[in-house]
C-alpha positions in Angstrom: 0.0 0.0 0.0 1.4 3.5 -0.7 0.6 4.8 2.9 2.9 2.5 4.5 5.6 3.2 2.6 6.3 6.4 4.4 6.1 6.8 8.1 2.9 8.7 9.2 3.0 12.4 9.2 2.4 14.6 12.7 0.7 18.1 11.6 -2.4 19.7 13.3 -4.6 22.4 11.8 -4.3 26.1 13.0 -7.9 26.6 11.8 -11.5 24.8 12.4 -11.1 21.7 9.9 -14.5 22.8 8.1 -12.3 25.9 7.2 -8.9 24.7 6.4 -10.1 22.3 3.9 -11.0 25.2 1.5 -6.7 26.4 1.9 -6.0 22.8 1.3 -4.9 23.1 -2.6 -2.9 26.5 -1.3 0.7 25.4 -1.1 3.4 26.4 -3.8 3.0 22.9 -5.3 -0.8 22.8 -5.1 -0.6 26.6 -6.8 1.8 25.1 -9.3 -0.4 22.1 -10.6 -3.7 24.6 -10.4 -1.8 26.7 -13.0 -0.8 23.6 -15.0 -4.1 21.5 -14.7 -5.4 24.9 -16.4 -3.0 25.8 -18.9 -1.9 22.5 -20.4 -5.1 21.9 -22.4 -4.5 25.3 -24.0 -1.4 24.0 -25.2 -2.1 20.8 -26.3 -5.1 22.7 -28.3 -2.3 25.4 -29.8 0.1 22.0 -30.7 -3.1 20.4 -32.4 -4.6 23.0 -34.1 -1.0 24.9 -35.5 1.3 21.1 -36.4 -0.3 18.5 -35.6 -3.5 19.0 -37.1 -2.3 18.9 -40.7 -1.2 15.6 -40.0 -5.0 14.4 -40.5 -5.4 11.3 -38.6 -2.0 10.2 -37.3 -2.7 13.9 -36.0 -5.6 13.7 -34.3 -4.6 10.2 -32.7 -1.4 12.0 -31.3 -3.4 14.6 -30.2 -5.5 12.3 -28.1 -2.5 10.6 -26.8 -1.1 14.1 -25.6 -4.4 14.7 -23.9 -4.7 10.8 -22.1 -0.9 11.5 -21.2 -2.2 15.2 -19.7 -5.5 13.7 -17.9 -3.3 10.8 -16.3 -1.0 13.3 -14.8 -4.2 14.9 -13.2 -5.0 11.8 -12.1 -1.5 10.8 -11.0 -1.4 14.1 -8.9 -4.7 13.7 -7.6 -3.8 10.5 -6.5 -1.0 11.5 -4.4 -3.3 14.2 -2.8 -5.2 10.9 -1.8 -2.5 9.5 -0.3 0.0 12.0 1.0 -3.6 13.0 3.0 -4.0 9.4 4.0 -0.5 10.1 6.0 -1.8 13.0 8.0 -0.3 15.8 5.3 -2.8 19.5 5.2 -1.5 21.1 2.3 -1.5 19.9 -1.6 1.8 17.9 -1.5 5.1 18.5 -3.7 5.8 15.1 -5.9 8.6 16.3 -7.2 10.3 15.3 -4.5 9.4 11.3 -5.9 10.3 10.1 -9.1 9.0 11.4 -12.0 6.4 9.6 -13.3 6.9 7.7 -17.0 4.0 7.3 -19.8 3.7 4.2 -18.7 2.7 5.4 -14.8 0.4 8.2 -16.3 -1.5 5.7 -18.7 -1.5 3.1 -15.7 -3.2 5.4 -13.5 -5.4 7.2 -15.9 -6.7 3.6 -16.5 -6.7 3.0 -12.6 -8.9 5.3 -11.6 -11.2 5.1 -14.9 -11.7 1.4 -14.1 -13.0 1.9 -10.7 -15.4 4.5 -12.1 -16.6 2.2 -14.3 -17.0 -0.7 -11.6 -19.1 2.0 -10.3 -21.1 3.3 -13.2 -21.5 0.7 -15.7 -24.6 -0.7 -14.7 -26.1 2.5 -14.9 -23.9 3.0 -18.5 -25.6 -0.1 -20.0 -29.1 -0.2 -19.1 -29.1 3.5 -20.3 -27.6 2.1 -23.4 -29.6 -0.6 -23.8 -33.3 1.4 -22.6 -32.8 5.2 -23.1 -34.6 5.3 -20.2 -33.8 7.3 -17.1 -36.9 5.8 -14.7 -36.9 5.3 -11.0 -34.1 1.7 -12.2 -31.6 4.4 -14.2 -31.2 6.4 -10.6 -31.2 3.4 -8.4 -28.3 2.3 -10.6 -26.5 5.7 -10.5 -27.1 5.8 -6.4 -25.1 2.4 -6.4 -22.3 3.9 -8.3 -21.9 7.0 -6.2 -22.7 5.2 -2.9 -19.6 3.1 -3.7 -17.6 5.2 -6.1 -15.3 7.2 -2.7 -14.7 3.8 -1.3 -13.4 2.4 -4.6 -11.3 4.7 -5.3 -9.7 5.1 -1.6 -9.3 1.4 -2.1 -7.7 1.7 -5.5 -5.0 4.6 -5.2 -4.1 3.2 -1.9 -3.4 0.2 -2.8 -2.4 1.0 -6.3 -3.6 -2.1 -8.1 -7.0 -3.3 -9.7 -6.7 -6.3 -7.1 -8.1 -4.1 -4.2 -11.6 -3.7 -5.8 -13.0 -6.9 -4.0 -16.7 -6.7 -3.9 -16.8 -8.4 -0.4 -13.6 -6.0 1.1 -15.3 -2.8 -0.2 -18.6 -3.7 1.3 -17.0 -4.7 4.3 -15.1 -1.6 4.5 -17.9 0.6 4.1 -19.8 -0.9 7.3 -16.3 -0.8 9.7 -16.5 3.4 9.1 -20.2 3.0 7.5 -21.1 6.9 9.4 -18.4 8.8 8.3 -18.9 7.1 5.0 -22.0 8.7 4.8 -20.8 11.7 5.1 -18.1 11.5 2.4 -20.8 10.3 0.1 -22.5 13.5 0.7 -19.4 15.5 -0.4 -19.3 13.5 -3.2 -22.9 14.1 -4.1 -21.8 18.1 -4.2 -18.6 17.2 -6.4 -21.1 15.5 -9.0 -23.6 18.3 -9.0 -20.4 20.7 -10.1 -19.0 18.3 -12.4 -22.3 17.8 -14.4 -22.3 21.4 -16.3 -18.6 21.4 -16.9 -19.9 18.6 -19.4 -23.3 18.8 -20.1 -22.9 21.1 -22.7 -20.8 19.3 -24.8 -22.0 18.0 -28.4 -22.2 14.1 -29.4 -19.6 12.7 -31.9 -21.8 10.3 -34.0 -19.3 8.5 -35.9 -15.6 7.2 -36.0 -14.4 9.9 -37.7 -16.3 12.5 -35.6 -14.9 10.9 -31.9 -11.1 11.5 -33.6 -12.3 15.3 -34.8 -14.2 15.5 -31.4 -11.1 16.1 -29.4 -10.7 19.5 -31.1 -14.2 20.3 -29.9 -13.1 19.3 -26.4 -10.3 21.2 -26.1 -11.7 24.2 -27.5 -14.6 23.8 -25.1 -12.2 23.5 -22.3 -9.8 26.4 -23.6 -12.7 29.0 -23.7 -12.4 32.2 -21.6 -16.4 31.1 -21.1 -14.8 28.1 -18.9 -11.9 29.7 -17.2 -13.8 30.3 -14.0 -15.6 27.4 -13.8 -12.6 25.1 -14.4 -10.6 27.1 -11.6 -13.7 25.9 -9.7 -13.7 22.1 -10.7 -9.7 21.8 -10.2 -9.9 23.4 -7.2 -12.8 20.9 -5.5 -11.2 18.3 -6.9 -8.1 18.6 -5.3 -10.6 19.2 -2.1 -12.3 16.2 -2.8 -8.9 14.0 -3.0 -8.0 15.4 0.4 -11.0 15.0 1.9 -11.0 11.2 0.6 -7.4 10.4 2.2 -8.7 12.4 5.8 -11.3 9.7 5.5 -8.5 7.1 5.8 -6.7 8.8 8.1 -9.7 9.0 10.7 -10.7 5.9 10.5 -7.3 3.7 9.9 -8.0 1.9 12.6 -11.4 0.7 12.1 -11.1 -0.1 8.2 -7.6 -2.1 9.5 -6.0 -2.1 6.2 
């Protein structure tokens, strides 16, 4: 597990928790990735639109690799958010003081932390697939997935490996801290109601072709001035959210007994 790989960190807040959380992402590191969380799909959008886009294809598949290479860094820092919290850490931790992370780690956890959403959210995917329905069974599905999407992913990043997502260890999990969960879930429940309009708006690709071109559409989206404030807002509880997720660990080690 990555927790236990460093000893456990001894730091108290100076302010009423409810209150520090919000200065969580405010160290120099935190700042740092803020500015490049927000920046980087600017660039990637300049790199597609100026070179790579008259490569046609090959162009647009690079482009999405520079994007899935960008997103797993998000991920990747998010991650360490999770866990640096799980140690008793207050502040949006400095990685650099790790290794630097390959393609390979980037991709790894990109795919990570997409799998456990979709452990969460496929049933709900499939029958909306399959029914275009969303009836009282569509949001009994989606409350599964977001009662057990925090505990999923806690699971995952800390333990860094697909092999954690044991139906039987998760549930179990859940009812060794099962109050506190609840409250975590309800955090959650706020994060999804901020998330939804950052994407909501976006058009369907309806064909092969269209899903390659529909990166351009994303980025532009995303590289708006229309957007700016409201990504500063989704970055920003995200990297909440992660700490809040590794508190949750760190409150109730000893019950969930990892």
């Amino acid at each position: 597990m990555k927790v236990l790989e460093d000893p456990q960190l001894e730091r108290k807040r100076k302010l009423p928790w409810f209150i520090d959380i919000f200065l969580y992402p405010l160290s120099i590191s935190g700042i740092i990735n803020l500015i490049i969380f927000l920046c980087a799909p600017i660039l990637i959008n300049l790199i597609h639109r100026f070179i790579l886009n008259y490569i046609w294809l090959v162009g647009g598949f690079m482009a999405v690799i520079l994007y899935l290479l960008f997103v797993g860094y998000v991920l990747y820092y998010l991650s360490w958010c999770v866990v640096d919290s799980a140690k008793g850490g207050l502040r949006a931790p400095d990685i650099t003081i790790y290794d630097t992370p390959d393609k390979a780690e980037l991709l790894s956890q990109l795919f990570l932390v997409l799998g456990s959403v979709a452990v969460c959210f496929c049933p709900a995917s499939v029958y909306y697939i399959f029914t275009e329905r969303t009836d009282l069974l569509f949001w009994l599905l989606l409350a599964y997935g977001i009662f057990f999407l925090p505990m999923v992913l806690l699971r995952a990043i800390m333990f860094d490996t697909v092999d954690a997502l044991n139906p039987i260890l998760i549930v179990g999990s859940i009812f060794k801290a099962f109050l506190p969960y609840c409250g975590l879930i309800l955090i959650f429940c706020v994060f999804t109601v901020v998330l939804r309009p950052f994407i909501s708006n976006l058009p369907k690709p309806e064909s092969f072709i269209a899903t390659i071109n529909y990166l351009d559409i994303v980025l532009s989206y995303q590289s708006g001035a229309a957007l700016f404030c409201r990504k500063v807002a989704l970055i920003y509880l995200a990297m909440i959210a992660a700490h809040l997720l590794g508190r949750f660990y760190w409150w109730n080690k000893d019950k969930l007994d990892w």
